[in-house]
N, C-alpha and C positions, 0 to 999 in steps of 0.2 A: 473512696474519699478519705482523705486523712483527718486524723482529729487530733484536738488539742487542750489547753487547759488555761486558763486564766485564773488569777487571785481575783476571790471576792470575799467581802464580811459580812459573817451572816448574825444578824441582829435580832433578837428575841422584840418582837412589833410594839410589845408593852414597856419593859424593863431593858433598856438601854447599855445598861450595863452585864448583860448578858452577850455576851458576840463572839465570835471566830472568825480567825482567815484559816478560810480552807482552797485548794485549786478545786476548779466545777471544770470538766469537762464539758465542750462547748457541743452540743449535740442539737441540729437543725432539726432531726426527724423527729425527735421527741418533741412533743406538744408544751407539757409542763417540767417543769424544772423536779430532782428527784433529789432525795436528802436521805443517806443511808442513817437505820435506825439510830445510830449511837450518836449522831453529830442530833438527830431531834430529842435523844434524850439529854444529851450534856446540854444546850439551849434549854431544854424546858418547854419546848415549839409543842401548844395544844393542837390534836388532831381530831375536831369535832367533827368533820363528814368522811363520808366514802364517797369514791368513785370509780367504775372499773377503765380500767387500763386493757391495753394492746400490748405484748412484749414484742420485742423482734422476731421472735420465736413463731410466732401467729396466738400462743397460747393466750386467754382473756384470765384477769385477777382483778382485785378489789383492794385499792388499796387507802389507807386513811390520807386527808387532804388535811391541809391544814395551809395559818400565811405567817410569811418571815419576810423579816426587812433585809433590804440585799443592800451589800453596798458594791458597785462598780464604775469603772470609768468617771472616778469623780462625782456622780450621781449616787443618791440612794434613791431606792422604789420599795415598796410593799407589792409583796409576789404571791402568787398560791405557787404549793410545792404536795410533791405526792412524797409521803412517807414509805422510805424505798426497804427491805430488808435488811438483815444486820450483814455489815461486809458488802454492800452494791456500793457500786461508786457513784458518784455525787456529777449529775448532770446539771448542766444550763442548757432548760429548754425553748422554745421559740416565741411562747406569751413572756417566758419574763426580759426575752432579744430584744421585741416588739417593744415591752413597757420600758424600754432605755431606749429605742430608738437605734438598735443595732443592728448589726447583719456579721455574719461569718466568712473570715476571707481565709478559706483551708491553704491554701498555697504561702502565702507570708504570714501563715497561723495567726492570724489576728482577728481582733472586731474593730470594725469602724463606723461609723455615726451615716444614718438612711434616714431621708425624710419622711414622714408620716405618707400616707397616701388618703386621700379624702374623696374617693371616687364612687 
């Protein structure tokens, strides 16, 4: 499967004026969205819980969770994001796909707009 990257702004959830456009690579397997250490600390993004993670690898880790304001597609959401290592690259995972109402189209490398499901 191919991957890709989309612009989003990542907004400090308190102080507004704290933000970045960074590219997130669009990654459907990954569950929560991941934020390499240096973009949580240039934000100032608090990391008050843990939780462990799966890597691709099979290996199990722990890593600090925390919520940032995302901005995409003309929407902004408040997202939980795992605080990833210094140097991993910066995911968009499939809850915060979900909280915009997206989906991943790998072939015309895009996201487009999926109805809710209420079933």
């Amino acid at each position: 499967m191919s991957t890709f990257t989309v612009p989003a702004t990542l907004i400090h959830p308190e102080r507004r004026d704290q933000s970045l456009v960074i590219d997130l690579i669009v990654d459907t397997g990954a569950t929560y969205t991941l934020l390499p250490a240096e973009v949580v600390a240039q934000l100032e993004l608090p990391t008050p819980y843990e939780r462990p993670a799966v890597l691709a690898s099979g290996e199990r880790i722990i890593y600090r969770v925390g919520e940032v304001r995302i901005g995409l597609a003309g929407e902004e959401r408040v997202t939980v994001f795992f605080a990833g290592p210094p140097g991993s690259r910066a995911l968009l995972g499939a809850v915060t796909l979900e909280q915009f109402g997206l989906a991943a189209d790998p072939v015309h490398r895009r996201l487009f707009p999926v109805p809710g499901l209420l079933v």
